[in-house]
PDB file with SEQRES, HELIX, SHEET and CRYST1 records, atoms N, CA, C and O in Angstrom:
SEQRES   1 A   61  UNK UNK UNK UNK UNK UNK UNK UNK UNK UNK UNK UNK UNK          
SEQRES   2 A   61  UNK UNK UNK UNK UNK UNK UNK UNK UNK UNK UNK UNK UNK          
SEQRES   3 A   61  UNK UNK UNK UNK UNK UNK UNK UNK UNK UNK UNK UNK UNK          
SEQRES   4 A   61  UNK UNK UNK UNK UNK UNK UNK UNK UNK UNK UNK UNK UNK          
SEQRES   5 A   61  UNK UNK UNK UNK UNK UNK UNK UNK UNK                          
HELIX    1 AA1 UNK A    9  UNK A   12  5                                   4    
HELIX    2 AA2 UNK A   26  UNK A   37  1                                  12    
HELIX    3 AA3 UNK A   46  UNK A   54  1                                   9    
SHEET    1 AA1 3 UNK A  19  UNK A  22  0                                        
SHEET    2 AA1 3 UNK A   3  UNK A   8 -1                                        
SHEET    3 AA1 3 UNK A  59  UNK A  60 -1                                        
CRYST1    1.000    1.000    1.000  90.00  90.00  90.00 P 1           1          
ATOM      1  N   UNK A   1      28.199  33.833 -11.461  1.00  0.00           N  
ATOM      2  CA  UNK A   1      27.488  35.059 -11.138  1.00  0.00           C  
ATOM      3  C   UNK A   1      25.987  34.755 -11.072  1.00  0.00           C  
ATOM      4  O   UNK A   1      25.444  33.970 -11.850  1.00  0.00           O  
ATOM      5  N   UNK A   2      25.311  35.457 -10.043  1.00  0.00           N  
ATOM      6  CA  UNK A   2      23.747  35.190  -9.623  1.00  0.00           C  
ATOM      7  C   UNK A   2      23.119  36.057 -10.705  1.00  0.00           C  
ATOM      8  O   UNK A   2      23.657  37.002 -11.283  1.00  0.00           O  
ATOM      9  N   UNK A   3      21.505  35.428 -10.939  1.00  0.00           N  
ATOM     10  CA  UNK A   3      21.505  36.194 -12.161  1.00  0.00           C  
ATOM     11  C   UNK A   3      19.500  36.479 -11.176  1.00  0.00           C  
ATOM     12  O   UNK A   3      19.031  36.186 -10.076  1.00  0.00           O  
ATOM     13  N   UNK A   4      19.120  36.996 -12.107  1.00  0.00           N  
ATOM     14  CA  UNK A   4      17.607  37.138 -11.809  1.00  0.00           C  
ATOM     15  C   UNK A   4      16.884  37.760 -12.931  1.00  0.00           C  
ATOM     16  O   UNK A   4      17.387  38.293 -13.921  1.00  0.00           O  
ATOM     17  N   UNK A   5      15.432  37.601 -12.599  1.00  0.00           N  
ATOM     18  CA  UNK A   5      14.632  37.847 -13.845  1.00  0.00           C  
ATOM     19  C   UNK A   5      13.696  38.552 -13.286  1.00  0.00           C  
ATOM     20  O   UNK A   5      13.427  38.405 -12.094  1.00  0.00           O  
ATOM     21  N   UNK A   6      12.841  39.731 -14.346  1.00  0.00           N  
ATOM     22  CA  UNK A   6      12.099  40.513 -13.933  1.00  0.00           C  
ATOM     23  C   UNK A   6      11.729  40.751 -14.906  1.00  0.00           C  
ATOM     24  O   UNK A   6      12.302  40.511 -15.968  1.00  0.00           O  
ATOM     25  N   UNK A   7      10.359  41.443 -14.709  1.00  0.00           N  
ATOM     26  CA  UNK A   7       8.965  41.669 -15.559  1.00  0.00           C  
ATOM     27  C   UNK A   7       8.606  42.794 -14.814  1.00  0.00           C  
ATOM     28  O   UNK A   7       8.634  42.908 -13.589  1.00  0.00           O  
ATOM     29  N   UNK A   8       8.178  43.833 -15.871  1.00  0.00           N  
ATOM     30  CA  UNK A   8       6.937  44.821 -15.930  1.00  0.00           C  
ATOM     31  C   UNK A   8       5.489  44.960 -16.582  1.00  0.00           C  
ATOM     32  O   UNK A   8       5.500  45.078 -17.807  1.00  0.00           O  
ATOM     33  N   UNK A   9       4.372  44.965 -16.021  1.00  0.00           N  
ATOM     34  CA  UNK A   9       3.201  44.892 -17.307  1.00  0.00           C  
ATOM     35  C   UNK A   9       3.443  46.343 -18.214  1.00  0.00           C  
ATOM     36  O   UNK A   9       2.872  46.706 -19.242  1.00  0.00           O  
ATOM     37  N   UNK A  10       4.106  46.759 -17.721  1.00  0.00           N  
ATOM     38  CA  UNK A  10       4.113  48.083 -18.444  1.00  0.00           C  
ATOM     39  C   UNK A  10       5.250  48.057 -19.787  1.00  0.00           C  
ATOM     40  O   UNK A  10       5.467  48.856 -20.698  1.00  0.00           O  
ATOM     41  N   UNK A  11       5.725  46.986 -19.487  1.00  0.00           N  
ATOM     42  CA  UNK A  11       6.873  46.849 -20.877  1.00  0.00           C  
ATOM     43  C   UNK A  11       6.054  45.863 -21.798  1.00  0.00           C  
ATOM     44  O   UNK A  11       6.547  45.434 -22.841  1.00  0.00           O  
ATOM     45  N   UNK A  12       4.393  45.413 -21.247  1.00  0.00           N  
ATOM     46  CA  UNK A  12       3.573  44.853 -22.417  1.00  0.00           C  
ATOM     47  C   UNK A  12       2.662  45.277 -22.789  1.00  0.00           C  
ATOM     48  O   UNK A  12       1.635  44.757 -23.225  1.00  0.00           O  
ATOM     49  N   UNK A  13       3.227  47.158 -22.525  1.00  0.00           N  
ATOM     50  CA  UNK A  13       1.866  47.893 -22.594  1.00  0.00           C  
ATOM     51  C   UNK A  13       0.428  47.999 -22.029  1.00  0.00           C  
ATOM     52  O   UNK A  13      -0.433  48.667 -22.600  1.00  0.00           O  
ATOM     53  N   UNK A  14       0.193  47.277 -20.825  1.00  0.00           N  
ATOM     54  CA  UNK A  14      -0.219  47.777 -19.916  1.00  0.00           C  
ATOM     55  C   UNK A  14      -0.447  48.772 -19.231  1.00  0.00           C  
ATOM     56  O   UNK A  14       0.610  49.318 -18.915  1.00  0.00           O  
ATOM     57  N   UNK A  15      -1.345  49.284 -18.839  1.00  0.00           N  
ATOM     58  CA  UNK A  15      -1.491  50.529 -17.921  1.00  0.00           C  
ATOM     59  C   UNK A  15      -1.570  49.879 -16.182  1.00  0.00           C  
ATOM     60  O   UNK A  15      -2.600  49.765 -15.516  1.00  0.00           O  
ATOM     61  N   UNK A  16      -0.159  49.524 -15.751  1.00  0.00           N  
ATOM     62  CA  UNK A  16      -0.188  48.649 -14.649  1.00  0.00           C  
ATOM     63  C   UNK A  16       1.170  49.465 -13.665  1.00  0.00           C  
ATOM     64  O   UNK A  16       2.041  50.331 -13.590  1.00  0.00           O  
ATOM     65  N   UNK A  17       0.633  48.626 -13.216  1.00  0.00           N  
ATOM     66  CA  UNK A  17       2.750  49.010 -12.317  1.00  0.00           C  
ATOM     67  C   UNK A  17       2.971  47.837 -11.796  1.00  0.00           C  
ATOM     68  O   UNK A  17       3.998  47.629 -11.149  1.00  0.00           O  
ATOM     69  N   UNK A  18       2.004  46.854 -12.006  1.00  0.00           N  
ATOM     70  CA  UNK A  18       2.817  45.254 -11.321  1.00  0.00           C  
ATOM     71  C   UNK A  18       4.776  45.037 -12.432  1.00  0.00           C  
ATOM     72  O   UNK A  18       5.347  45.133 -13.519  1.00  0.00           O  
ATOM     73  N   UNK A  19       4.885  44.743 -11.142  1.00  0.00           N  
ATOM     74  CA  UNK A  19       6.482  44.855 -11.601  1.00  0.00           C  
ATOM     75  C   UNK A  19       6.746  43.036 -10.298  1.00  0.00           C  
ATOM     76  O   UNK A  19       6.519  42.801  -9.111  1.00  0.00           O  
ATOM     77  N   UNK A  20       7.227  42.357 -11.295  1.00  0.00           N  
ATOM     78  CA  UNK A  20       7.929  40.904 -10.416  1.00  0.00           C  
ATOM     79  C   UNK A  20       9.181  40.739 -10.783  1.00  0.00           C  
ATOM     80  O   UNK A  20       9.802  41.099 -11.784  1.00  0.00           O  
ATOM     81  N   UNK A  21       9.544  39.993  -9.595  1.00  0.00           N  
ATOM     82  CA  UNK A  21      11.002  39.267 -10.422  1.00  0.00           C  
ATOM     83  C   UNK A  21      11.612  37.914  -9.193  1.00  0.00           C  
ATOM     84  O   UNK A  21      11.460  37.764  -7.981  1.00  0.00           O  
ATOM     85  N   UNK A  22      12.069  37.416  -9.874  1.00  0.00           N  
ATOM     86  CA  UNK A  22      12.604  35.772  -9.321  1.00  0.00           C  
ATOM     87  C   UNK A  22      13.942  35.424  -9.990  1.00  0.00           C  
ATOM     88  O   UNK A  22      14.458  35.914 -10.994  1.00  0.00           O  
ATOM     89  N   UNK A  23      14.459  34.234  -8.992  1.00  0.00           N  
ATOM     90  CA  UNK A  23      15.760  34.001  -9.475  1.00  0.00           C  
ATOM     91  C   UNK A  23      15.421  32.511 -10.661  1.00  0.00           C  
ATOM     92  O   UNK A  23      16.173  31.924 -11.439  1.00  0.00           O  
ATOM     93  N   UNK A  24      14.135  32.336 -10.361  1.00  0.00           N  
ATOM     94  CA  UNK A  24      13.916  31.062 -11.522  1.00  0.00           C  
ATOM     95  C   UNK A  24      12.644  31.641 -12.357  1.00  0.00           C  
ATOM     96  O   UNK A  24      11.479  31.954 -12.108  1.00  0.00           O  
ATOM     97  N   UNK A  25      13.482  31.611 -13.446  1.00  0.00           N  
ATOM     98  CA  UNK A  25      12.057  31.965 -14.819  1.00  0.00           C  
ATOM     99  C   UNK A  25      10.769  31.313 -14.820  1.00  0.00           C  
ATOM    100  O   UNK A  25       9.945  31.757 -15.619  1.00  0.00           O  
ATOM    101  N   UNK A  26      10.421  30.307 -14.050  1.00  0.00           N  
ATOM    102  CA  UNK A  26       9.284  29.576 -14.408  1.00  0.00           C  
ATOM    103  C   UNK A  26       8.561  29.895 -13.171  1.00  0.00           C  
ATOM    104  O   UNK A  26       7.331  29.891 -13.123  1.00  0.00           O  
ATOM    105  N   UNK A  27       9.471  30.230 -11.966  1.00  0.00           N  
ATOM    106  CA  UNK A  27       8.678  30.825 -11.384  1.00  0.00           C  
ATOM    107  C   UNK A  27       8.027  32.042 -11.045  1.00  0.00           C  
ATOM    108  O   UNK A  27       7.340  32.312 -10.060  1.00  0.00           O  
ATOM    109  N   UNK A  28       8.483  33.001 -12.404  1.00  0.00           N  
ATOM    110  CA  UNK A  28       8.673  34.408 -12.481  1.00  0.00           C  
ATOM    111  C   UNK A  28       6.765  34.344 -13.444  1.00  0.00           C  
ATOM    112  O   UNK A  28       5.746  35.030 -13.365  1.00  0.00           O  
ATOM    113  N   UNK A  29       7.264  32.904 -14.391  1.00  0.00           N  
ATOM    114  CA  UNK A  29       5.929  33.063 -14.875  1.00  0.00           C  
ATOM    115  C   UNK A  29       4.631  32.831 -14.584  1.00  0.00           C  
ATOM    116  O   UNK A  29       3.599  33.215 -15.135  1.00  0.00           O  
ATOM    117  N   UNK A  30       4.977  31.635 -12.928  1.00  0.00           N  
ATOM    118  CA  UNK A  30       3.977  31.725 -12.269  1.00  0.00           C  
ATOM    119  C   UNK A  30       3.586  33.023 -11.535  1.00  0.00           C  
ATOM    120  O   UNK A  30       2.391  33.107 -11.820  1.00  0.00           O  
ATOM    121  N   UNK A  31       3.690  33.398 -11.262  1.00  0.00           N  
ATOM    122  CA  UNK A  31       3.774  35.084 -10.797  1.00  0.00           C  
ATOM    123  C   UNK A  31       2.792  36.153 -11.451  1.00  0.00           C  
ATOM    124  O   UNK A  31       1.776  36.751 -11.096  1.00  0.00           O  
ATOM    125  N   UNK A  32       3.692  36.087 -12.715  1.00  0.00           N  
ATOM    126  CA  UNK A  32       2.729  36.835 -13.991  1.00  0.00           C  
ATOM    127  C   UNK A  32       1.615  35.897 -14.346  1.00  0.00           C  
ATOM    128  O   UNK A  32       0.574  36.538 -14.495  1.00  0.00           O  
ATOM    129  N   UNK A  33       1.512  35.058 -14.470  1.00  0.00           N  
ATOM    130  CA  UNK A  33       0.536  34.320 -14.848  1.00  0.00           C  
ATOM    131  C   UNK A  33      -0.859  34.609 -13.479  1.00  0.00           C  
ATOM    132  O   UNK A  33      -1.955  35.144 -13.644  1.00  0.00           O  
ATOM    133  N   UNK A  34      -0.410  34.168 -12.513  1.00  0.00           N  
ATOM    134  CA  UNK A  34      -1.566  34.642 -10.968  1.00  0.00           C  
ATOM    135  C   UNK A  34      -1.883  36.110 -11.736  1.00  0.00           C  
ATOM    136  O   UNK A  34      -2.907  36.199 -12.413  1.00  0.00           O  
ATOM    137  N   UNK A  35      -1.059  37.144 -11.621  1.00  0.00           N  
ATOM    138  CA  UNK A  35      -1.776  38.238 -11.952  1.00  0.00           C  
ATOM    139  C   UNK A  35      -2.286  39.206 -12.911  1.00  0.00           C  
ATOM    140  O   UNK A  35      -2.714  40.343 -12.712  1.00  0.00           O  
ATOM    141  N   UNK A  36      -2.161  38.553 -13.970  1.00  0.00           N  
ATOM    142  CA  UNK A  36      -2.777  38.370 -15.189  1.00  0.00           C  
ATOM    143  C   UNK A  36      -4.418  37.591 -14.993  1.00  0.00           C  
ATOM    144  O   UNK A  36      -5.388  37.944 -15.663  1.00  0.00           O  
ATOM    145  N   UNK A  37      -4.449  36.789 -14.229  1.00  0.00           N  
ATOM    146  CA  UNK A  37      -5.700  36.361 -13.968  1.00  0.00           C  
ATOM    147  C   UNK A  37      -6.432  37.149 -13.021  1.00  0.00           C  
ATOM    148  O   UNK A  37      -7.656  37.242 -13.114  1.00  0.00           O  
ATOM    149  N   UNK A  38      -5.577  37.906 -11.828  1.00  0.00           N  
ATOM    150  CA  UNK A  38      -6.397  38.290 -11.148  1.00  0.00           C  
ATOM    151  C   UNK A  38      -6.591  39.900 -11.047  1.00  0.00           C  
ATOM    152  O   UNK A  38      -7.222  40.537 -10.204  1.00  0.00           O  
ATOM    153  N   UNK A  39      -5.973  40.286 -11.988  1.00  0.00           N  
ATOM    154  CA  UNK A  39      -5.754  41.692 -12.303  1.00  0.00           C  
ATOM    155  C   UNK A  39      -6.370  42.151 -13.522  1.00  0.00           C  
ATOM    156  O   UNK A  39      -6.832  43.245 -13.843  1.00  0.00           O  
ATOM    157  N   UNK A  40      -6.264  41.063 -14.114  1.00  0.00           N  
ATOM    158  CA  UNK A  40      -6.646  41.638 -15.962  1.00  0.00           C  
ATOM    159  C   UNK A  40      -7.289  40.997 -16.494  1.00  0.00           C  
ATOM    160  O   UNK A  40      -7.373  41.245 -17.697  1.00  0.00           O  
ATOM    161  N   UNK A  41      -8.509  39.252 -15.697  1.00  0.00           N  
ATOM    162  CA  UNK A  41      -8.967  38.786 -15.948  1.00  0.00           C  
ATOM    163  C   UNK A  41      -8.368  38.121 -17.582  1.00  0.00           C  
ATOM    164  O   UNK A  41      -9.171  37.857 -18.477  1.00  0.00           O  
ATOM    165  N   UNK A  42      -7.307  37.984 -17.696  1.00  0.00           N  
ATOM    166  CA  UNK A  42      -6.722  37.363 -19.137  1.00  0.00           C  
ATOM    167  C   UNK A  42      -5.794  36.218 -18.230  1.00  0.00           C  
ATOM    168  O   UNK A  42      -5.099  36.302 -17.217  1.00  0.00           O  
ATOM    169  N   UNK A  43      -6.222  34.982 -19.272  1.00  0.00           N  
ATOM    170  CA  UNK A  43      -5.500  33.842 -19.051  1.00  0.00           C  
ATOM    171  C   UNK A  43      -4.145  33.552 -20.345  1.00  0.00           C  
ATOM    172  O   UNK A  43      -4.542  33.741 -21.494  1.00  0.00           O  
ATOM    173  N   UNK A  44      -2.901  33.196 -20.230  1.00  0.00           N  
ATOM    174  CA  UNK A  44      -1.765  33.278 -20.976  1.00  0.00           C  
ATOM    175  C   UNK A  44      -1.724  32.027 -22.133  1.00  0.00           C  
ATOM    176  O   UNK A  44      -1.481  30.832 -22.307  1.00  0.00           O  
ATOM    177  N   UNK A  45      -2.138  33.217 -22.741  1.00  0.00           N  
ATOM    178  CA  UNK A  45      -2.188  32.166 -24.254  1.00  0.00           C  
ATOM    179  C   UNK A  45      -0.787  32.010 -24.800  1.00  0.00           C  
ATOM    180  O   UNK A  45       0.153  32.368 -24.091  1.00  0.00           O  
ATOM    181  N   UNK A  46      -0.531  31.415 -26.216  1.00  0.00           N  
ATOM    182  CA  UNK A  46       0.414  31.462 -26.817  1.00  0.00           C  
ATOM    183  C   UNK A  46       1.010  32.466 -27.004  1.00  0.00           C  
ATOM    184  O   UNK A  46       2.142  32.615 -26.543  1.00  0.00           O  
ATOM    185  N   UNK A  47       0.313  33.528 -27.823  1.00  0.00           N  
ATOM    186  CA  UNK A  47       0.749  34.799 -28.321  1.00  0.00           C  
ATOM    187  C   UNK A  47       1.174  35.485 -26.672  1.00  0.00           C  
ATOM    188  O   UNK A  47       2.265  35.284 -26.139  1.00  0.00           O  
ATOM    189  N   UNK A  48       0.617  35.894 -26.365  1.00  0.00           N  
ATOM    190  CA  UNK A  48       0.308  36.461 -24.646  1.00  0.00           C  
ATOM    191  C   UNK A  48       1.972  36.045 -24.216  1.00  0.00           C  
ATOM    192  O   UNK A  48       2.867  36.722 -23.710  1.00  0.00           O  
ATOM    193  N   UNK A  49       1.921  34.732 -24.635  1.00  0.00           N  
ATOM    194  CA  UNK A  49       3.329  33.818 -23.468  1.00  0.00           C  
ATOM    195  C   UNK A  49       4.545  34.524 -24.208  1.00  0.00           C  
ATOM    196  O   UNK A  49       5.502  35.013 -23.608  1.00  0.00           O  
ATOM    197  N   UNK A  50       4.343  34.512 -25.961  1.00  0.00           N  
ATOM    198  CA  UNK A  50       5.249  35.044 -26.700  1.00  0.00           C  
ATOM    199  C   UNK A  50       6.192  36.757 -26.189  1.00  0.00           C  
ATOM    200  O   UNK A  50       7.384  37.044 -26.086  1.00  0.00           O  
ATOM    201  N   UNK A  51       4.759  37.623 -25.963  1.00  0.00           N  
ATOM    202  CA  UNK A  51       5.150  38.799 -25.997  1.00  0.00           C  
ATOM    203  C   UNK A  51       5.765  38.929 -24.290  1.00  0.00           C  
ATOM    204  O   UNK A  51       6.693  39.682 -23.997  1.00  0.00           O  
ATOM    205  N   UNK A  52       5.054  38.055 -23.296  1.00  0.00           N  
ATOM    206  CA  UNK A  52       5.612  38.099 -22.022  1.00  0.00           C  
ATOM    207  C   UNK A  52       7.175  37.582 -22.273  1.00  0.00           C  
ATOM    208  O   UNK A  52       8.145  38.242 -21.899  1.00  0.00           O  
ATOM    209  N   UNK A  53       7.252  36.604 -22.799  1.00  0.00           N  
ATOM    210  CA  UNK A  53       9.013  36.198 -22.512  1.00  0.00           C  
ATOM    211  C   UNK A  53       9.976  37.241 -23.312  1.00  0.00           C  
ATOM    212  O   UNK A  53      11.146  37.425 -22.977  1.00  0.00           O  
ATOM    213  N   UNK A  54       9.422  37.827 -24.283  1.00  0.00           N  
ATOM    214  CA  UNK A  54      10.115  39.077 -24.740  1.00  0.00           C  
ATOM    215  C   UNK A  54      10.249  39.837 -24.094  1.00  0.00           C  
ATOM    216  O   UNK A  54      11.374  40.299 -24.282  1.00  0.00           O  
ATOM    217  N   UNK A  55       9.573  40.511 -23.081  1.00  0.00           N  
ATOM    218  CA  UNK A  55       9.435  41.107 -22.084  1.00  0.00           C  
ATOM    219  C   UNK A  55       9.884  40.826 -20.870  1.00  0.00           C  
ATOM    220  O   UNK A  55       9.252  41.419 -19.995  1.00  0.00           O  
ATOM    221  N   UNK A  56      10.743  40.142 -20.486  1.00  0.00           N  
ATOM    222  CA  UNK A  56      11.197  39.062 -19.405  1.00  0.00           C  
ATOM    223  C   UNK A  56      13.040  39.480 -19.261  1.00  0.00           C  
ATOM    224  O   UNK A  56      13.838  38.982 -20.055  1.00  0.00           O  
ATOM    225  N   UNK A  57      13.476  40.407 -18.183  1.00  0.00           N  
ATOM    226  CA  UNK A  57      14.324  40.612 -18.593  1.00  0.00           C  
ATOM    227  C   UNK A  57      15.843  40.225 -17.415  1.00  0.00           C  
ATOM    228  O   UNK A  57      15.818  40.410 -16.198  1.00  0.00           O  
ATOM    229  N   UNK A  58      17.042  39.670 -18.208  1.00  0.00           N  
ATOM    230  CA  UNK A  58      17.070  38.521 -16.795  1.00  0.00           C  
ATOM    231  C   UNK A  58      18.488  40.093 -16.460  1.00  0.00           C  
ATOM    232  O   UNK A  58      19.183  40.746 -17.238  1.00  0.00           O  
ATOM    233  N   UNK A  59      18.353  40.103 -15.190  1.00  0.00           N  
ATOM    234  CA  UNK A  59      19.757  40.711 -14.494  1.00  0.00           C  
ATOM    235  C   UNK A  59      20.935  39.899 -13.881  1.00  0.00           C  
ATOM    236  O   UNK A  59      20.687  38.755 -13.501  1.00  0.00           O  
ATOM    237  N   UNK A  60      22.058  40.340 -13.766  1.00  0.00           N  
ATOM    238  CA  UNK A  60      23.255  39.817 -13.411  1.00  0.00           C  
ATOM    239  C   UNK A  60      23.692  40.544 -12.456  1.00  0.00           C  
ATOM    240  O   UNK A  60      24.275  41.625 -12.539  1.00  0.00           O  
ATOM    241  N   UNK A  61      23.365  39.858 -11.396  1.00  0.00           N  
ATOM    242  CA  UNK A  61      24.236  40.212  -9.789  1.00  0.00           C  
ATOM    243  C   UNK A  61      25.324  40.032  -9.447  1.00  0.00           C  
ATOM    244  O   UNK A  61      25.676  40.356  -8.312  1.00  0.00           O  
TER     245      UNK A  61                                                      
END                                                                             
């Protein structure tokens, strides 16, 4: 079964509506990571990476 992954800034408490998603996690975090820099001027720290992959939620197609 195909699976996929998706992110909201708003499930990290954000006041956003960027919403992504990809069928490969690392490239889901390149994604969030671009717009985190270019949206919120914040670069992905540890903690940051922590609460994003909590937030990272994979679906089953």
């Amino acid at each position: 079964m195909a699976k996929k992954y998706t992110f909201a800034c708003k499930d990290i408490g954000q006041a956003c509506g960027f919403t992504a998603e990809d069928e490969d996690r690392n490239a889901l975090m390149q994604k969030i990571a671009e717009h985190a820099r270019t949206a919120h001027s914040m670069e992905i720290d540890k903690k940051l990476q922590n609460t994003v992959d909590k937030a990272i939620k994979k679906v089953e197609m």
